[in-house]
DRENFI-824282 format. One record per residue: residue number from 1; residue in one letter; x, y negated, z negated of N, C-alpha, C in turn. Coordinates in Angstrom, 2 decimals. Each point is the difference from the previous one (the first is absolute). Example, Ala and Ser with C-alpha at 12.3 -4.5 7.8 and 13.67 -1.06 7.14 Angstrom:
DRENFI-824282
{paza 1 "a" {13.19 5.69 -7.80} {-0.89 -1.19 0.00} {0.90 -1.20 0.00}}
{paza 2 "s" {-0.35 -1.05 0.72} {0.82 -1.19 -0.06} {-0.77 -1.09 -0.73}}
This chain:
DRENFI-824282
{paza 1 "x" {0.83 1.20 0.00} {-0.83 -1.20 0.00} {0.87 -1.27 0.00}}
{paza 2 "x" {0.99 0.37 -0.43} {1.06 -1.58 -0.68} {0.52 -0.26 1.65}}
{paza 3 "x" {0.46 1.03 0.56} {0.60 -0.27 1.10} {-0.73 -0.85 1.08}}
{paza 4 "x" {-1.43 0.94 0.18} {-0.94 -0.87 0.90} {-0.17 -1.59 -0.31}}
{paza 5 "x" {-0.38 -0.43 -1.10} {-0.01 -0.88 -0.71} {0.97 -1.38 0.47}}
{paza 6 "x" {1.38 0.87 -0.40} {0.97 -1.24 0.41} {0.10 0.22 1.77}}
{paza 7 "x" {-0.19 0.70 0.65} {0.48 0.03 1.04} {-1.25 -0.53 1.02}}
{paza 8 "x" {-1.59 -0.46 -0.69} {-0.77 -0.56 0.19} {0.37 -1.10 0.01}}
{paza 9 "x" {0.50 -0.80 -1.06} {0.25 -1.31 -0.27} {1.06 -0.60 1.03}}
{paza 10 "x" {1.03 1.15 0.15} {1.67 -0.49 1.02} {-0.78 -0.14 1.62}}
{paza 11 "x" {-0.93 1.37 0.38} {-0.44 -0.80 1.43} {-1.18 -0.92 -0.87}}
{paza 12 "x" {-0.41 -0.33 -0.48} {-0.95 -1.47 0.06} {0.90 -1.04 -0.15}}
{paza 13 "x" {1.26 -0.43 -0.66} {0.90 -1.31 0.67} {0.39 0.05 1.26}}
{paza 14 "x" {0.18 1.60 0.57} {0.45 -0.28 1.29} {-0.79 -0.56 0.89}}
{paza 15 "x" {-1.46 0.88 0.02} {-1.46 -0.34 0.39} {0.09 -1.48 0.44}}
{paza 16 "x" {-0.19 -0.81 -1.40} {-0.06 -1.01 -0.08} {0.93 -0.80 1.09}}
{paza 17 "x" {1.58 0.01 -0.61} {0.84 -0.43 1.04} {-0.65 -0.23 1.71}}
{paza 18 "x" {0.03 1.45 0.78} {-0.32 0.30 0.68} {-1.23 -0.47 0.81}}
{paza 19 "x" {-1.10 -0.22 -0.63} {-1.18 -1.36 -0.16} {0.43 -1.32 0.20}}
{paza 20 "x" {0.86 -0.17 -0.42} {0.76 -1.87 0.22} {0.57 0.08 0.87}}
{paza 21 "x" {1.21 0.93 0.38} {0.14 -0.29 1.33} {-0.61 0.08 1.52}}
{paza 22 "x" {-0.46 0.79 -0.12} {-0.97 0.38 0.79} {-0.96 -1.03 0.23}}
{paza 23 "x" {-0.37 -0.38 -0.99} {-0.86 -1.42 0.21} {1.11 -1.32 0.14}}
{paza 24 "x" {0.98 -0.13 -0.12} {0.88 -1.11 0.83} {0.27 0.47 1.73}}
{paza 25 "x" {0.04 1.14 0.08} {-0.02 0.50 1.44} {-0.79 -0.78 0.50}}
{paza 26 "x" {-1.38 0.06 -0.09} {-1.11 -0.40 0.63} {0.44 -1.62 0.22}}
{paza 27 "x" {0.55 -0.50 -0.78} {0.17 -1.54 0.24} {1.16 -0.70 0.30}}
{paza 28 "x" {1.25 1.19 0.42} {1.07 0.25 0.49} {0.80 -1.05 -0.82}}
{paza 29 "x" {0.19 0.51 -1.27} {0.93 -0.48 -1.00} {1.11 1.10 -0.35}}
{paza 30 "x" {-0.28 1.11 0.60} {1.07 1.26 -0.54} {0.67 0.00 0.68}}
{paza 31 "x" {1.53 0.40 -0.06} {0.83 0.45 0.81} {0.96 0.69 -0.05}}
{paza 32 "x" {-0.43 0.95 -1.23} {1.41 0.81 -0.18} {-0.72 1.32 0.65}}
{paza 33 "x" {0.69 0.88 -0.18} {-0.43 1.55 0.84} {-0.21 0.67 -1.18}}
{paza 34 "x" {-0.84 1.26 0.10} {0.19 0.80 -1.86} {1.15 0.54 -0.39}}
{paza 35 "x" {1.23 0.28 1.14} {1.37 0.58 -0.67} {0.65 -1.61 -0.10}}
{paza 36 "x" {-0.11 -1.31 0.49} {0.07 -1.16 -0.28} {-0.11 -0.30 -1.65}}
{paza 37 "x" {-1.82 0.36 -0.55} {0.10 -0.50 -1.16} {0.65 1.12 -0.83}}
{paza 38 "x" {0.14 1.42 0.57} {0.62 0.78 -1.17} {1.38 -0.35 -0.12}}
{paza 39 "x" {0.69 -0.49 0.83} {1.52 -0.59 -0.22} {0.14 -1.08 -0.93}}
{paza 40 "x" {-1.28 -1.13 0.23} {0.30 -1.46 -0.81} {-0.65 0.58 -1.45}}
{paza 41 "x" {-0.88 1.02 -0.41} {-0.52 0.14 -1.37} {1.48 0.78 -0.44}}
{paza 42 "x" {0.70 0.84 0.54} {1.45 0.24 -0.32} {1.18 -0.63 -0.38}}
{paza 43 "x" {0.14 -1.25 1.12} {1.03 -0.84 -0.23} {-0.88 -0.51 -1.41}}
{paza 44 "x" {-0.85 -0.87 0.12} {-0.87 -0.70 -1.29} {0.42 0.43 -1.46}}
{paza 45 "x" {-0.36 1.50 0.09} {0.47 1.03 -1.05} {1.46 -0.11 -0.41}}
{paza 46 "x" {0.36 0.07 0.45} {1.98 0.41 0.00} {0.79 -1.18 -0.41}}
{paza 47 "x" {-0.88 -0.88 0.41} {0.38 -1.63 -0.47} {0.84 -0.73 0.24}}
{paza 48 "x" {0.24 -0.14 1.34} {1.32 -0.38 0.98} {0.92 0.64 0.06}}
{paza 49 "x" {-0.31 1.07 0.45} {1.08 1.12 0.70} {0.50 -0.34 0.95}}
{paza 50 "x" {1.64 0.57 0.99} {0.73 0.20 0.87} {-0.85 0.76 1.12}}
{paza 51 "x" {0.46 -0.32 0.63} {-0.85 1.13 1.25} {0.54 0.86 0.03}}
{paza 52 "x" {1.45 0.49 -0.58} {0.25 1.50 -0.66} {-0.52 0.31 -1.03}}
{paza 53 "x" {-0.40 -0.64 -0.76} {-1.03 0.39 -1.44} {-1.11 0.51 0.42}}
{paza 54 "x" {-0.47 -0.43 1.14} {-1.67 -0.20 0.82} {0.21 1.39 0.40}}
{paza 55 "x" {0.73 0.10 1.27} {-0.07 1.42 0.45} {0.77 0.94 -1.05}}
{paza 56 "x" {0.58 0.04 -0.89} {0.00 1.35 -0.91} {-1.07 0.20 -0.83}}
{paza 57 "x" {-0.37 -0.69 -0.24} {-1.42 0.07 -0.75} {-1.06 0.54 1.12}}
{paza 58 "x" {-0.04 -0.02 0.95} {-1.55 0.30 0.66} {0.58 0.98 0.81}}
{paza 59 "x" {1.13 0.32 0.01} {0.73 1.14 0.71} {-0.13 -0.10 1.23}}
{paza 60 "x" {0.79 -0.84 0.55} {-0.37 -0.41 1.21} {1.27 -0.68 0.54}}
{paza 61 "x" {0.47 0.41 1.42} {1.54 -0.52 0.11} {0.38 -2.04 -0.29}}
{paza 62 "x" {1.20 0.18 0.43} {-0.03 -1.29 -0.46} {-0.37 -1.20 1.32}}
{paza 63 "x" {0.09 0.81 1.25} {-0.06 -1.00 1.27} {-1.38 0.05 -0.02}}
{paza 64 "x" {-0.89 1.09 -0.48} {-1.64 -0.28 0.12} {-0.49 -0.63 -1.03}}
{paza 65 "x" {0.52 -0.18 -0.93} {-0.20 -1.22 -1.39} {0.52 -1.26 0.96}}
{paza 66 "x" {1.07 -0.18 0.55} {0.12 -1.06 0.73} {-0.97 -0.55 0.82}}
{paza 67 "x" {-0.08 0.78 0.92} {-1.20 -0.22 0.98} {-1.49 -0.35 -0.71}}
{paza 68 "x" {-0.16 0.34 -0.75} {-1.44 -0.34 -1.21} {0.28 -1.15 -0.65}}
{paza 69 "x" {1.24 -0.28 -0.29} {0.06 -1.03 -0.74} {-0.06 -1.15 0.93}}
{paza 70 "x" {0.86 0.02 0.84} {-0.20 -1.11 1.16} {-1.38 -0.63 0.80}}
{paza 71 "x" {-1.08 1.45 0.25} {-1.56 -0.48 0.08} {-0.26 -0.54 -1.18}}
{paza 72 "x" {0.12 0.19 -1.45} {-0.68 -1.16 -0.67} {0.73 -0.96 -0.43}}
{paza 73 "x" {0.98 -0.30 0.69} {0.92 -1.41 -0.51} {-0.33 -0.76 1.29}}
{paza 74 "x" {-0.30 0.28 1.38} {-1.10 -0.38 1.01} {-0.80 -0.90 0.02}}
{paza 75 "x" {-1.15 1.27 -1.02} {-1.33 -0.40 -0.38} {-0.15 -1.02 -1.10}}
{paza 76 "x" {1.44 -0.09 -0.53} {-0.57 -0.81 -1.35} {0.29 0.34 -1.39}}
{paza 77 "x" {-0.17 1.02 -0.18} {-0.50 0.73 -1.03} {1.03 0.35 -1.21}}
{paza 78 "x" {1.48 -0.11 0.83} {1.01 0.37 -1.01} {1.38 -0.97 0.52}}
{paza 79 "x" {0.78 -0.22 -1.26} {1.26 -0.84 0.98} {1.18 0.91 -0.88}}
{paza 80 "x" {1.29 -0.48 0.53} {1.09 0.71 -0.73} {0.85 -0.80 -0.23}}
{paza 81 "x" {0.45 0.13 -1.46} {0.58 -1.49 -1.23} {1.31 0.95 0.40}}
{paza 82 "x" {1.15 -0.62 0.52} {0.99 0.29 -0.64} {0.37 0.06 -1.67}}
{paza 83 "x" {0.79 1.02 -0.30} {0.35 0.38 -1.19} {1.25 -1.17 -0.74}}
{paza 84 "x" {-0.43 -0.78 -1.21} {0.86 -0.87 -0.55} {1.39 0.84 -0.31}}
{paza 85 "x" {-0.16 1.42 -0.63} {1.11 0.72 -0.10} {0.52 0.69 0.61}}
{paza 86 "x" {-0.47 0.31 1.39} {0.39 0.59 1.11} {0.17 -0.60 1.42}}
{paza 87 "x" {0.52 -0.74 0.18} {-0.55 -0.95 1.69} {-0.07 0.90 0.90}}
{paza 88 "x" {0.22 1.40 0.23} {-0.49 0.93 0.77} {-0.96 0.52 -0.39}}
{paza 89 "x" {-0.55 -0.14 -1.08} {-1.60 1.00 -0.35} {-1.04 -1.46 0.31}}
{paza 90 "x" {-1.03 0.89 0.73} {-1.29 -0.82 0.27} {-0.81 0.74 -0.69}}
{paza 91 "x" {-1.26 -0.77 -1.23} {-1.19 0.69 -0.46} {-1.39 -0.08 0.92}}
{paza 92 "x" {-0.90 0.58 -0.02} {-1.39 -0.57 0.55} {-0.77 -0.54 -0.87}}
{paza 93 "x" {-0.36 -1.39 0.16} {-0.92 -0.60 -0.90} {-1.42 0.22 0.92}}
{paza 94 "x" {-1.04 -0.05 -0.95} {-1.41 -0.13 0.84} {-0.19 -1.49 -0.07}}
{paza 95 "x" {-0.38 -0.35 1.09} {-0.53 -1.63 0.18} {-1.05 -0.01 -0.65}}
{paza 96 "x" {-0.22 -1.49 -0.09} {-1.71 -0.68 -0.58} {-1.43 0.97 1.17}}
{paza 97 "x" {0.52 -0.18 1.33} {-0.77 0.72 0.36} {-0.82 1.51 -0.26}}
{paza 98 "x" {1.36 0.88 -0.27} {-0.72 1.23 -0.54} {-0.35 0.01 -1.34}}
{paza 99 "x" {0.49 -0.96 -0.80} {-0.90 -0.35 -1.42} {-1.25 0.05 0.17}}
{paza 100 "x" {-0.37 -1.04 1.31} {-1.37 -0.30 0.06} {-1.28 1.10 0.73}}
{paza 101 "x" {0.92 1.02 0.61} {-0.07 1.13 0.64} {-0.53 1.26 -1.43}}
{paza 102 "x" {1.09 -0.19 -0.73} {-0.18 1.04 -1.03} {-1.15 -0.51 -0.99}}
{paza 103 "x" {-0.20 -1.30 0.07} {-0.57 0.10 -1.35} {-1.69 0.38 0.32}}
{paza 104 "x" {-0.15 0.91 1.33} {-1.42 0.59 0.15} {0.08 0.71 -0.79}}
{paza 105 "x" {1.03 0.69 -0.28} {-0.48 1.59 -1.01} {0.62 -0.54 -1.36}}
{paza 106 "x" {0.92 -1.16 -0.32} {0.20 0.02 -1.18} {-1.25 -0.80 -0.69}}
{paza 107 "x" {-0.52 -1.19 0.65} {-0.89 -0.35 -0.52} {-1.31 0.92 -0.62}}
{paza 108 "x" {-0.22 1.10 0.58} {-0.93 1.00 -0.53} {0.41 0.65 -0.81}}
{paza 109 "x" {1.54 0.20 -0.25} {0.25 1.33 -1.13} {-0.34 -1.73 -1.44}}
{paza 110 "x" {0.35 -0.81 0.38} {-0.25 -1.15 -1.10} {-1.58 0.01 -0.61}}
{paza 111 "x" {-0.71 0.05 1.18} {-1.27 0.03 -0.49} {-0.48 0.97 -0.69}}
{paza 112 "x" {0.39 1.65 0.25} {-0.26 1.12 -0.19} {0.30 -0.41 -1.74}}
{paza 113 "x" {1.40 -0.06 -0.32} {0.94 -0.17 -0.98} {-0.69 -0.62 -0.79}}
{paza 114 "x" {-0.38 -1.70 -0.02} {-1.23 -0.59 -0.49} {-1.00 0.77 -0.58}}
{paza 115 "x" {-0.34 0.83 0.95} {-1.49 0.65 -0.22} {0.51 0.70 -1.01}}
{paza 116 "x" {0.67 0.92 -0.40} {0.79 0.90 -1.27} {0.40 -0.55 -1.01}}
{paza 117 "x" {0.67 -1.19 0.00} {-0.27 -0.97 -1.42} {-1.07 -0.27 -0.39}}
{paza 118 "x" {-1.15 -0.26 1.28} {-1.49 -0.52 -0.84} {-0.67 1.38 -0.59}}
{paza 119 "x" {0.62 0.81 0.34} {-1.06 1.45 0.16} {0.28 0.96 -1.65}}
{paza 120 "x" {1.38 -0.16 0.17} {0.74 0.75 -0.97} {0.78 -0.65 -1.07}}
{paza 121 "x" {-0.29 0.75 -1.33} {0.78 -0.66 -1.03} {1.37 -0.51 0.35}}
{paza 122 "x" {0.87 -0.82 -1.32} {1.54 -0.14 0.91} {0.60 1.20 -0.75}}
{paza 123 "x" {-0.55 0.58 -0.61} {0.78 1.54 -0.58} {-0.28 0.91 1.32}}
{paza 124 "x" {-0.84 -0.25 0.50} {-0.50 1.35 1.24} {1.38 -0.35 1.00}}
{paza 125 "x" {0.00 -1.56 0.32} {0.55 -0.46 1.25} {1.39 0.23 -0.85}}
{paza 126 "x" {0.16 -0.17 -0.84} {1.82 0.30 -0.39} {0.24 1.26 0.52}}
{paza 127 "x" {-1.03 1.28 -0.65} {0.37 1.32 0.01} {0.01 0.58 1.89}}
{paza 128 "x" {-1.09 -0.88 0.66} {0.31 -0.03 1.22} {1.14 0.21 0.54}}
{paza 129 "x" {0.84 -1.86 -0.43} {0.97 -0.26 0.72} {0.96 1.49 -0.56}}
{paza 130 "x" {0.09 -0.04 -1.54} {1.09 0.75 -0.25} {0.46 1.06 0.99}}
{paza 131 "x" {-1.83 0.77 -0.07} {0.23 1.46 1.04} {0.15 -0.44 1.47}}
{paza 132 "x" {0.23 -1.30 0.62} {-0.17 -0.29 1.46} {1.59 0.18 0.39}}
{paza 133 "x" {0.87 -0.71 -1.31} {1.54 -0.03 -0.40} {0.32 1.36 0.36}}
{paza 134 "x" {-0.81 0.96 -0.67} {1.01 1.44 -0.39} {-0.46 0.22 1.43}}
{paza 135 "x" {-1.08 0.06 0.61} {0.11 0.23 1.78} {0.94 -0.23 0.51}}
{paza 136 "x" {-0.09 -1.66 0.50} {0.79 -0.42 0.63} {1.94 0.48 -0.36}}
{paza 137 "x" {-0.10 -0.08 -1.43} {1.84 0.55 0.11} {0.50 1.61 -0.44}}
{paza 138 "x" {-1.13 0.48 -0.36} {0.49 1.27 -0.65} {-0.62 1.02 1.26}}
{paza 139 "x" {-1.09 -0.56 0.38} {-0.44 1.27 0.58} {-0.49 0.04 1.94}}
{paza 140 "x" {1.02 -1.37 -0.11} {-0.09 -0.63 2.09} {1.93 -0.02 -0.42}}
{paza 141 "x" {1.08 1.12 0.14} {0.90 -0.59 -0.01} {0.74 -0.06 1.25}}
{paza 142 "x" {-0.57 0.51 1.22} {0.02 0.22 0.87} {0.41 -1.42 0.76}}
{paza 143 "x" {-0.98 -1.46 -0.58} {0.08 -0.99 0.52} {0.51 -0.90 -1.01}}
{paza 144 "x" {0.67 -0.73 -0.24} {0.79 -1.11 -1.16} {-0.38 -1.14 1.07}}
{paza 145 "x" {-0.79 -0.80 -0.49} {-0.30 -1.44 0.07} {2.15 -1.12 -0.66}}
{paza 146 "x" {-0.16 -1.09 0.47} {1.07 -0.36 -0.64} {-0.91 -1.02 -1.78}}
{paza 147 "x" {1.34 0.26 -0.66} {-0.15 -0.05 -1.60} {-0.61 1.17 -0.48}}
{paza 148 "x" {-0.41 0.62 0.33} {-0.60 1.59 -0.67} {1.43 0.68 -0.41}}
{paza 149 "x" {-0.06 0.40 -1.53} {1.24 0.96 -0.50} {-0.38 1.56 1.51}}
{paza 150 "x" {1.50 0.53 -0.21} {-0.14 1.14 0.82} {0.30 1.36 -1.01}}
């Protein structure tokens, strides 16, 4: 039951997501591709990664991380800061644009989130977060977000 449960809830943000863009389609405000936004919710994640950081992480060579990275530095969507401690390392930052891009689905996990403070004690929502913690680092170790102990 627990499983259905959460795995109800993970496709209903996607759901959701998926609803917003789709409805910017129609009014031709979108323009990333879906392996497009799965690259920028990656870089986003990783938090200004190398485009060797990019492709070892998504397992993916490094000239086709290139080539991906270059369509959304194109489009907009991402630029690359040279490194203050490296003048040969470049990071990917996400622009204001895909901020404004992303915040379709972040703005809903906010609202959702909202809704669980109004809903639930702050002892419920602590014990939440606690067990959301032991998910995310004890029992996803497969994926390390950056600042997560390993």
């Amino acid at each position: 039951m627990l499983d259905q449960v959460f795995f109800n809830v993970y496709t209903k943000f996607k759901l959701h997501f998926y609803q917003e863009i789709f409805k910017r389609f129609q009014d031709r405000e979108a323009s990333l591709t879906t392996v497009e936004t799965f690259c920028m919710e990656t870089i986003q994640a990783l938090d200004s990664p190398t485009v060797n950081e990019f492709a070892t992480f998504m397992r993916i060579s490094p000239p086709n991380a290139a080539y991906k990275v270059n369509s959304l530095i194109k489009k907009g969507y991402i630029r690359k800061v040279q490194s203050p401690e490296d003048r040969r390392e470049y990071h990917l930052e996400v622009t204001q644009k895909y901020i404004d891009y992303y915040n379709i689905s972040s703005s809903y996990l906010v609202e959702v989130m909202d809704r669980i403070k109004d809903r639930f004690t702050p002892e419920d929502c602590e014990k939440l977060e606690s067990m959301l913690r032991v998910v995310s680092r004890e029992l996803m170790p497969e994926v390390m977000l950056p600042g997560e102990e390993e």
